[in-house]
C-alpha positions as a Markdown table, in Angstrom:
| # | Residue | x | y | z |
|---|---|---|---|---|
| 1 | Unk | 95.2 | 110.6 | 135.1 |
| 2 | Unk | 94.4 | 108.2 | 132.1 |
| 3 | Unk | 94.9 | 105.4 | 134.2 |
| 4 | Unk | 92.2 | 106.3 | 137.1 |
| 5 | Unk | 89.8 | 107.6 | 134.6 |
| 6 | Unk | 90.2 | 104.4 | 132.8 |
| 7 | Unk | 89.3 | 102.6 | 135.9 |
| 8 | Unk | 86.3 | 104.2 | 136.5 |
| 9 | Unk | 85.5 | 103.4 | 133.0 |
| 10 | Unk | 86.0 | 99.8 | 133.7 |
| 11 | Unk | 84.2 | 100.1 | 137.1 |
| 12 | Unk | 80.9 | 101.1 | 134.7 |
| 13 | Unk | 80.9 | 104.7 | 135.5 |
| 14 | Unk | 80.4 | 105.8 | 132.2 |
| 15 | Unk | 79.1 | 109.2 | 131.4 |
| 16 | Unk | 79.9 | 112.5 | 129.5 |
| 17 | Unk | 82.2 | 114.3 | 131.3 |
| 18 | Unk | 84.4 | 111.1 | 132.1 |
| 19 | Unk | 84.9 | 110.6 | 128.0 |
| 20 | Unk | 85.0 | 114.2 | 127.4 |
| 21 | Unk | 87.7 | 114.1 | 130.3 |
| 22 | Unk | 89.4 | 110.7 | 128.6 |
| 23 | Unk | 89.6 | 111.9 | 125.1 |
| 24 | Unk | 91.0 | 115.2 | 126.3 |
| 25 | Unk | 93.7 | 113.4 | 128.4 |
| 26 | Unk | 94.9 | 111.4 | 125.0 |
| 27 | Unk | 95.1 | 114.2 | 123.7 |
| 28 | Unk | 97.5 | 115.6 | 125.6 |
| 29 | Unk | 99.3 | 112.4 | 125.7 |
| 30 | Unk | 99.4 | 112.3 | 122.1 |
| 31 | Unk | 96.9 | 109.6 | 121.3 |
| 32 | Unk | 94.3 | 111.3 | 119.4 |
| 33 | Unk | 93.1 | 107.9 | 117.8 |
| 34 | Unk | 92.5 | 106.8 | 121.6 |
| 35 | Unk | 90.7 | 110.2 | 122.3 |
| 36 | Unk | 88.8 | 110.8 | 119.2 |
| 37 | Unk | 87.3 | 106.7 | 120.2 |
| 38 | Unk | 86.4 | 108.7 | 123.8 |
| 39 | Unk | 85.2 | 111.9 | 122.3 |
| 40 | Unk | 82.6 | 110.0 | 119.7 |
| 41 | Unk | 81.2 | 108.2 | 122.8 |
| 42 | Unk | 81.1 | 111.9 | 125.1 |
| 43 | Unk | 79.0 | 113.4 | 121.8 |
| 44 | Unk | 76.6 | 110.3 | 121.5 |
| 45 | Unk | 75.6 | 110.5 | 125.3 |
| 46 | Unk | 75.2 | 114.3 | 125.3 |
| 47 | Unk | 74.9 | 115.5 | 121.2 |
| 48 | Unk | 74.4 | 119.0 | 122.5 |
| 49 | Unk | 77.9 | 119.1 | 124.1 |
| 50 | Unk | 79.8 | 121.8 | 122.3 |
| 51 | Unk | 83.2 | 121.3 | 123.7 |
| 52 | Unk | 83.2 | 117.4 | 122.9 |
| 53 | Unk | 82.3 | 118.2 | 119.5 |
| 54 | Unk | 85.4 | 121.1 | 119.4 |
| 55 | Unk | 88.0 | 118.7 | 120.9 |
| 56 | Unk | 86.6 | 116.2 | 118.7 |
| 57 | Unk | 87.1 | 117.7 | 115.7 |
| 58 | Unk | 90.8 | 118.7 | 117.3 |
| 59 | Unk | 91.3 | 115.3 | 117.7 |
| 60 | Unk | 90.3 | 114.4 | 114.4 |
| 61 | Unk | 92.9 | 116.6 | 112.8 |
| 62 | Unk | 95.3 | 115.3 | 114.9 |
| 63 | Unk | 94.7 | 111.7 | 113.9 |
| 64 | Unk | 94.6 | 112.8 | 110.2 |
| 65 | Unk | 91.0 | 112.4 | 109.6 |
| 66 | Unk | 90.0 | 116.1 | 108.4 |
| 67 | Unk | 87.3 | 115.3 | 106.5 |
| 68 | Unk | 85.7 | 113.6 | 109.3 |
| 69 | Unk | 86.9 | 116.9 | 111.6 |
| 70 | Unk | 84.9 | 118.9 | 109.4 |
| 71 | Unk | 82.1 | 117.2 | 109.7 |
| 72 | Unk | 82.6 | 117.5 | 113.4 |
| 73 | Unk | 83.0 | 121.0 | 113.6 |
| 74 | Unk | 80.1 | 121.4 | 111.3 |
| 75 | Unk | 77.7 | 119.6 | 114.1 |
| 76 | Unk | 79.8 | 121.5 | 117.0 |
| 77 | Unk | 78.7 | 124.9 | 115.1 |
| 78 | Unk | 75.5 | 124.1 | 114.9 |
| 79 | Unk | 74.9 | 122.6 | 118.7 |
| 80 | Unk | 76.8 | 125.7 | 119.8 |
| 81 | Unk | 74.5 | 128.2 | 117.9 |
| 82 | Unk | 71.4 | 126.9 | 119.1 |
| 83 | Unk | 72.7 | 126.7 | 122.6 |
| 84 | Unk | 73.9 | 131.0 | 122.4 |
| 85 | Unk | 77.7 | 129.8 | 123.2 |
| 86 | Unk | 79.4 | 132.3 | 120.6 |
| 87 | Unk | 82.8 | 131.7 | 121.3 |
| 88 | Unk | 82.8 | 128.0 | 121.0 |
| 89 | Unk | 80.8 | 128.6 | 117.2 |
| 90 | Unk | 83.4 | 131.4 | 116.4 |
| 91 | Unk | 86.4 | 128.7 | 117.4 |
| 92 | Unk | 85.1 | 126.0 | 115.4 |
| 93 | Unk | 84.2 | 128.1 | 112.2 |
| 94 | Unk | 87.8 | 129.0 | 112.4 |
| 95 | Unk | 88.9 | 125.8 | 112.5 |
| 96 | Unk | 86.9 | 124.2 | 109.6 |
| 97 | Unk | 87.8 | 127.2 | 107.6 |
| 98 | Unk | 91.4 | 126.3 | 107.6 |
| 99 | Unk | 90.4 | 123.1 | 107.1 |
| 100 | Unk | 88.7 | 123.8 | 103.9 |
| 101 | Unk | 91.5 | 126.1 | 103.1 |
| 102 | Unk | 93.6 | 123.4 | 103.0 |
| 103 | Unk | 91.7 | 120.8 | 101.5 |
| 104 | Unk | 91.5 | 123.6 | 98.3 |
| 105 | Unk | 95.0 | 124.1 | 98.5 |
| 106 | Unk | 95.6 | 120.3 | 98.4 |
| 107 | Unk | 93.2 | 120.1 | 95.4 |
| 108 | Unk | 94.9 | 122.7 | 93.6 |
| 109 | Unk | 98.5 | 121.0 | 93.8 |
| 110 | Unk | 97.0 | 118.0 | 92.9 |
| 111 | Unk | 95.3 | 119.4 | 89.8 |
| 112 | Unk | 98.6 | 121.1 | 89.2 |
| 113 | Unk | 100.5 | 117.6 | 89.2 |
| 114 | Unk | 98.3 | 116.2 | 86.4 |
């Protein structure tokens, strides 16, 4: 699947869907660095595309970047709010609460360790 959407890529048949579609097929390969690269480009051409911005931050964690996936699920929240899709909002404030549940765990062992 990577390989034909990465020729229709090459052929100049970029648009949304076809990142969103590339970034999600990394994924599942388990190249999030290659599908967070896909996923940036799917929110720049459509910013108001809630599931990019939900498998972006995904993808984020996944490539160890979970500041960055906050920020992420953050902008998903917000696009998903102002467009009424509830369940995409509810998903992504779970997610960026366990981030910042673990980001204050981390802090507090590393205050500890002091």
């Amino acid at each position: 699947m990577i390989q034909s959407f990465e020729k229709m890529l090459a052929s100049g048949k970029d648009n949304t869907l076809l990142r969103f579609s590339l970034g999600s097929e990394y994924l599942k390969a388990g190249e999030p660095v290659n599908a967070v690269n896909h996923l940036r480009q799917a929110v720049a051409l459509d910013p108001k595309y809630s599931a990019a911005w939900k498998l972006l931050g995904r993808a984020l964690v996944e490539s160890g970047q979970p500041a960055d996936a906050l920020v992420a699920y953050r902008e998903g929240i917000a696009v998903a709010e102002a467009k009424g899709d509830k369940q995409a909002a509810k998903e992504m404030t779970v997610y960026a609460r366990r981030i910042e549940k673990s980001v204050h765990e981390d802090r507090g062992r590393s205050n500890e360790n002091d």
